[in-house]
Backbone as JSON, one array per atom type, in Angstrom:
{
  "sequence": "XXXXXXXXXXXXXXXXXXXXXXXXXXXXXXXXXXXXXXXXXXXXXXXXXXXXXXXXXXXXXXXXXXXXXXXXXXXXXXXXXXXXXXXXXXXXXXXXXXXXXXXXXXXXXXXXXXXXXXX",
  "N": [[-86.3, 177.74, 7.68], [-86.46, 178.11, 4.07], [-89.19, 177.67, 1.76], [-87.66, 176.6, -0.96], [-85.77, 175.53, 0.22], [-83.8, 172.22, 0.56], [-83.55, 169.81, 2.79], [-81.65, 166.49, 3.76], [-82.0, 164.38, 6.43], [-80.25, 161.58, 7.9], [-81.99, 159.05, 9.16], [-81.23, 156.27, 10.12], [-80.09, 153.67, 8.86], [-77.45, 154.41, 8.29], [-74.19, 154.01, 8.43], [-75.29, 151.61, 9.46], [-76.84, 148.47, 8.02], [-79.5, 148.32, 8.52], [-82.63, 149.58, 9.84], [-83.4, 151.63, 8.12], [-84.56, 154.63, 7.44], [-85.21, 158.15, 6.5], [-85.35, 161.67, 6.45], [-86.7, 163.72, 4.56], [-86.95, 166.9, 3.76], [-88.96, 169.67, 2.49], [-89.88, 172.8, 0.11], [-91.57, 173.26, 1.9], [-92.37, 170.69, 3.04], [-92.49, 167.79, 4.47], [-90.89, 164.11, 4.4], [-90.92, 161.02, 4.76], [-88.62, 158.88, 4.09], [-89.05, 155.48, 3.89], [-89.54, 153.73, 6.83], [-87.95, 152.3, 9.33], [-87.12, 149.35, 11.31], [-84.79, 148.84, 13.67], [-81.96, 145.96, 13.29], [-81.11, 143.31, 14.86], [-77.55, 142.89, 16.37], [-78.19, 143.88, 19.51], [-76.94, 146.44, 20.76], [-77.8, 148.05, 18.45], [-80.82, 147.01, 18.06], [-81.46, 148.64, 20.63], [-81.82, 151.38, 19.92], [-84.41, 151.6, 18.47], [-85.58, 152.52, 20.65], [-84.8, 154.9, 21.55], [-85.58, 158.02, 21.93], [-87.57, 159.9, 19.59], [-86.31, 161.64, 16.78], [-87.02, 163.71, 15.54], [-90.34, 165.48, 15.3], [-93.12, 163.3, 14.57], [-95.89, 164.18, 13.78], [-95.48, 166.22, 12.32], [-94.75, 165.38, 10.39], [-95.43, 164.99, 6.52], [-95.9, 162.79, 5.03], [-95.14, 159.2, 4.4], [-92.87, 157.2, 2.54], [-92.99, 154.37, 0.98], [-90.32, 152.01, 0.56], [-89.7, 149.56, -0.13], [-90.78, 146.45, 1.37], [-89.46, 145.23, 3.63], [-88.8, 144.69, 7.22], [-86.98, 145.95, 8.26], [-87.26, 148.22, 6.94], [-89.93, 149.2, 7.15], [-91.2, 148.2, 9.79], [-91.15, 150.22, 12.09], [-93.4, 151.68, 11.48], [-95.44, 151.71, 13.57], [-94.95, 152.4, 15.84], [-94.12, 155.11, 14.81], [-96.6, 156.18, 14.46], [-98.17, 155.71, 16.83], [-96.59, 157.82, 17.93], [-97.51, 160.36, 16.86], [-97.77, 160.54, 14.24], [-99.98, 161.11, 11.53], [-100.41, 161.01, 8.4], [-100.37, 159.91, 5.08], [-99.44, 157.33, 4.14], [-97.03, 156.25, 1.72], [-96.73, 153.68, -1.66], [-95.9, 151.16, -3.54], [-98.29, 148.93, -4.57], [-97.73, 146.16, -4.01], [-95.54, 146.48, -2.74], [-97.28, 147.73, -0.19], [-99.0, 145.88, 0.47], [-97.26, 143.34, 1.17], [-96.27, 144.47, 3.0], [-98.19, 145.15, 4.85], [-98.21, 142.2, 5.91], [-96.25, 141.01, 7.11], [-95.94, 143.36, 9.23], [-98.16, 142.81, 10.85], [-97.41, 139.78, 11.17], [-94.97, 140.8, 12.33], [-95.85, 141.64, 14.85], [-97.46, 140.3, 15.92], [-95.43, 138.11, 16.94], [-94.18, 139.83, 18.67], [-96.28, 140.18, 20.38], [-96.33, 137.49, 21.08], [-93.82, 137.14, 22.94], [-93.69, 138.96, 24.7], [-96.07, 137.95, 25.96], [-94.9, 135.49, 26.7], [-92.15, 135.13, 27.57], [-89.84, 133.01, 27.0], [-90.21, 131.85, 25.3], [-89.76, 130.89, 21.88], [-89.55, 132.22, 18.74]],
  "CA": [[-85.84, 177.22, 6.41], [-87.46, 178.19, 3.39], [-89.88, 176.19, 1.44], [-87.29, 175.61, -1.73], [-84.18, 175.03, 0.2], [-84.09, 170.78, 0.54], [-82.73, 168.88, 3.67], [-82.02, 165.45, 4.15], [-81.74, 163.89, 8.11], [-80.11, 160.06, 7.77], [-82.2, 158.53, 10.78], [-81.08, 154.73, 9.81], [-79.29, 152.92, 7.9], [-76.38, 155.24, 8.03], [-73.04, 153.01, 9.5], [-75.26, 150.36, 9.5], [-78.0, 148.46, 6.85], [-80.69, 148.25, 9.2], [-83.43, 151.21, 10.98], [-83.88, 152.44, 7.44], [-85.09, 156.06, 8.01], [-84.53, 159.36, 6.16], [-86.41, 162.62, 6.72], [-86.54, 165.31, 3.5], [-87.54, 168.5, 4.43], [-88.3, 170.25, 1.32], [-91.1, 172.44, -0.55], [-92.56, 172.87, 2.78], [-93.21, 169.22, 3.22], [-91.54, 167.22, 5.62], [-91.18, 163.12, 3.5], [-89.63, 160.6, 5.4], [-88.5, 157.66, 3.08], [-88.5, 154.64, 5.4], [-89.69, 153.55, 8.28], [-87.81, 150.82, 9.59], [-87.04, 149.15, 12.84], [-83.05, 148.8, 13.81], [-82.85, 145.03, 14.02], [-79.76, 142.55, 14.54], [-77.29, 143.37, 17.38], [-78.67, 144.3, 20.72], [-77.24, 147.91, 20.58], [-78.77, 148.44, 17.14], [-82.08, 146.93, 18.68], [-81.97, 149.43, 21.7], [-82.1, 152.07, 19.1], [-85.62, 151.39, 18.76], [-86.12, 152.36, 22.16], [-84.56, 156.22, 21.7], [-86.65, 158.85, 21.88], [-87.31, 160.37, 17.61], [-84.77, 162.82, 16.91], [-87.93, 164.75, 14.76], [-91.67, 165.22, 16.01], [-93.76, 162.6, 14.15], [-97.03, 165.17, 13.42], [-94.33, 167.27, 11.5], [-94.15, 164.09, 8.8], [-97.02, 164.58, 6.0], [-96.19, 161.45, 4.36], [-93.96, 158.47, 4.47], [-92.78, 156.45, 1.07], [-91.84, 153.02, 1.46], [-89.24, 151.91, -0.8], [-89.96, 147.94, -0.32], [-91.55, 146.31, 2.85], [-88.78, 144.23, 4.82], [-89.37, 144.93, 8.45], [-86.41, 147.06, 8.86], [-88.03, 149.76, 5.87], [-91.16, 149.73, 7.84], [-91.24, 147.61, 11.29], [-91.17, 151.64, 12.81], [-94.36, 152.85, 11.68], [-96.72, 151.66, 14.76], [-94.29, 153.54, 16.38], [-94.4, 156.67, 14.09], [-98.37, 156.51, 14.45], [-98.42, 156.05, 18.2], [-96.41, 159.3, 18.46], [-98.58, 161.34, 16.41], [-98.02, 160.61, 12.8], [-101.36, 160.73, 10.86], [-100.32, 161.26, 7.33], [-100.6, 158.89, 4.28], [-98.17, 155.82, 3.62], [-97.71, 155.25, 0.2], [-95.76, 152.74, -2.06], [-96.68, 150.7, -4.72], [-99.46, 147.69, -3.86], [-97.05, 145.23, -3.56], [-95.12, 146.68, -1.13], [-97.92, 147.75, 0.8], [-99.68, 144.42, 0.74], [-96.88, 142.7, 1.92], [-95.89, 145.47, 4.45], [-98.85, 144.91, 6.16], [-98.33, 141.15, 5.9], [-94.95, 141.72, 7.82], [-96.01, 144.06, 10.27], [-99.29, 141.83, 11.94], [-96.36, 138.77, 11.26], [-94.16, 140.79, 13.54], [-96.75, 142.21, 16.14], [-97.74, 138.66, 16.27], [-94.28, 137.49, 17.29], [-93.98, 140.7, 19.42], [-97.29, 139.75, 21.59], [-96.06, 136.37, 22.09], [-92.87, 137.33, 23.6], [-94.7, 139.82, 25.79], [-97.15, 136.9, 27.06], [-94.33, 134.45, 27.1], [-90.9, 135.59, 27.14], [-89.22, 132.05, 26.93], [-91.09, 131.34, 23.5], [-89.12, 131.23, 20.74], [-90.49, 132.79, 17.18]],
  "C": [[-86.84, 177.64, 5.34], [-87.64, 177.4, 2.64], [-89.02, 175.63, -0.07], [-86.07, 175.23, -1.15], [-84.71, 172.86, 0.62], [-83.13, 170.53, 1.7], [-82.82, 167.67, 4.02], [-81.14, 165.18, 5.58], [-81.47, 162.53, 7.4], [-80.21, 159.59, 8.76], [-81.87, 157.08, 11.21], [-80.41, 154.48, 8.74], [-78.04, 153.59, 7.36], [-75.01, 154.5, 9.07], [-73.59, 151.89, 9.77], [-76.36, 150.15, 8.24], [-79.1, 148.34, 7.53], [-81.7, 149.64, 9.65], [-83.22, 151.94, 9.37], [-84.56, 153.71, 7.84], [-84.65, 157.43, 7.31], [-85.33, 160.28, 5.54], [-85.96, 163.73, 5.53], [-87.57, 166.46, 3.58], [-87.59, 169.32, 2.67], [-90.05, 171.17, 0.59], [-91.86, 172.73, 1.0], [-93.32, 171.74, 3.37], [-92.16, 168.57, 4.01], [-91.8, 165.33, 5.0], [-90.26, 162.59, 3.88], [-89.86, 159.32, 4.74], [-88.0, 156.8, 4.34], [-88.79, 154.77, 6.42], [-89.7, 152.36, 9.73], [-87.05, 150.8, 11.15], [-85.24, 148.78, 12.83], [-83.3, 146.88, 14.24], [-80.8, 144.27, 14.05], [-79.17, 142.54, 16.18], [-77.95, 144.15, 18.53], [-78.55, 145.87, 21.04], [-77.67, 148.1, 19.37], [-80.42, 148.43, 17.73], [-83.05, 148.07, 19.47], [-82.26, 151.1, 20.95], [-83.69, 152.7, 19.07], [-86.32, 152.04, 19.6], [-85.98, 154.09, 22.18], [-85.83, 157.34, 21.46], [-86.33, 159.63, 20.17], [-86.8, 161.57, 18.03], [-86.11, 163.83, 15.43], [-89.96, 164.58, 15.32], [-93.19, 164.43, 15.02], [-95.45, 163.35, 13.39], [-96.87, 165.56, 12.31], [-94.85, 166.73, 10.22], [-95.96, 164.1, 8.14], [-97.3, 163.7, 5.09], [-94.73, 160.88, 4.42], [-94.33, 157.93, 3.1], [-92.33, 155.83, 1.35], [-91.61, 152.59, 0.02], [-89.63, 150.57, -1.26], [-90.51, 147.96, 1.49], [-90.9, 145.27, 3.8], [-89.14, 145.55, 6.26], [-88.05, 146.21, 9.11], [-86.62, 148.13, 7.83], [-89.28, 149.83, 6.37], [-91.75, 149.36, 8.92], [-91.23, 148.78, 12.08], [-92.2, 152.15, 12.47], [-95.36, 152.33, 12.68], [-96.12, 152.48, 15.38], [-94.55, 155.0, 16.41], [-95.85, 157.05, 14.4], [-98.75, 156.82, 16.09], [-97.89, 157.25, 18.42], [-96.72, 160.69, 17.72], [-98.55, 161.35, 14.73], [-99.43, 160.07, 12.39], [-101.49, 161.14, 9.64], [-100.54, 160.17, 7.13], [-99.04, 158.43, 4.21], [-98.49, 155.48, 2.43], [-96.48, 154.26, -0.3], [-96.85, 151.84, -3.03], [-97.2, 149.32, -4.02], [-98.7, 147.11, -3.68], [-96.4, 144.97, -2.46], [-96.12, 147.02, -0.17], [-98.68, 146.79, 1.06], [-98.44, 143.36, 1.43], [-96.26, 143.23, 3.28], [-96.62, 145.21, 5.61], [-98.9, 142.86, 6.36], [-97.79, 141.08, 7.03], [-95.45, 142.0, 8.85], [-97.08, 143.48, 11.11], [-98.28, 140.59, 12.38], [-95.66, 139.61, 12.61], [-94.91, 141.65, 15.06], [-97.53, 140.8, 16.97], [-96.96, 138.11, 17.26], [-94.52, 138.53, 18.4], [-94.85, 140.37, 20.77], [-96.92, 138.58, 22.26], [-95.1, 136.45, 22.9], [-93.07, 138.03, 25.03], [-95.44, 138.72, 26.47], [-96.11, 136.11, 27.88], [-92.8, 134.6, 27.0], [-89.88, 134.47, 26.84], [-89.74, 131.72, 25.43], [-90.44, 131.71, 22.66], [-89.8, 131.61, 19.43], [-89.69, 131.95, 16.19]]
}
C-alpha cells in the first residue's frame, strides 16, 4: 500500500455498540482509534478471546475518543501482544481511563481468585 493511499479496518463496534476498535492505515502510520473490550452478551464477550485480526507492534499509536471500558478495556491486551506505542487523548479521558481500567482489573482478579464473587 502506499504511504498516501488511507484504509480503515472496523474491528468493533460495527453490528454492534460495544469492542470499539478501528485501525487507519494511512501516511505510513498504522492509528487505531479505540481500544475497547466487547462487553454485554456472552458471544460478544468471547470476542475478546479471538486471536487480533492485525499484529499489535504494527500500531504506532492509539487515540482514545472517551474512556468507557468498551473504548479502552482492550489495551492490556494490545500491550501484552506487543504494542509499545503512545496512547493519547485528552487528560480527562486518560485520567479516568486509567481509573476504569485498575477498576476493571480489580474486578477481573477477584473473579479469577473467587469465581462465585459477585462485582
Amino acid at each position: 500500500m502506499s504511504n498516501n493511499t488511507i484504509k480503515i479496518q472496523f474491528l468493533g463496534a460495527a453490528g454492534t455498540v460495544t469492542g470499539s476498535k478501528y485501525l487507519i492505515t494511512a501516511f505510513g502510520k498504522n492509528i487505531l482509534i479505540d481500544c475497547g473490550l466487547f462487553q454485554g452478551l456472552k458471544e460478544l464477550r468471547l470476542l475478546n478471546w479471538e486471536p487480533l485480526s492485525f499484529p499489535p507492534a504494527q500500531i504506532d499509536v492509539v487515540l482514545l475518543t472517551h474512556a468507557h471500558l468498551d473504548h479502552t478495556g482492550y489495551l492490556p491486551r494490545l500491550v501484552k501482544e506487543g504494542f509499545t506505542g503512545n496512547i493519547i487523548g485528552t487528560s480527562p479521558t486518560l485520567q479516568v481511563a486509567e481509573i476504569i481500567l485498575k477498576d476493571s482489573a480489580k474486578i477481573q482478579e477477584e473473579r479469577r481468585c473467587c469465581p462465585g464473587k459477585q462485582a
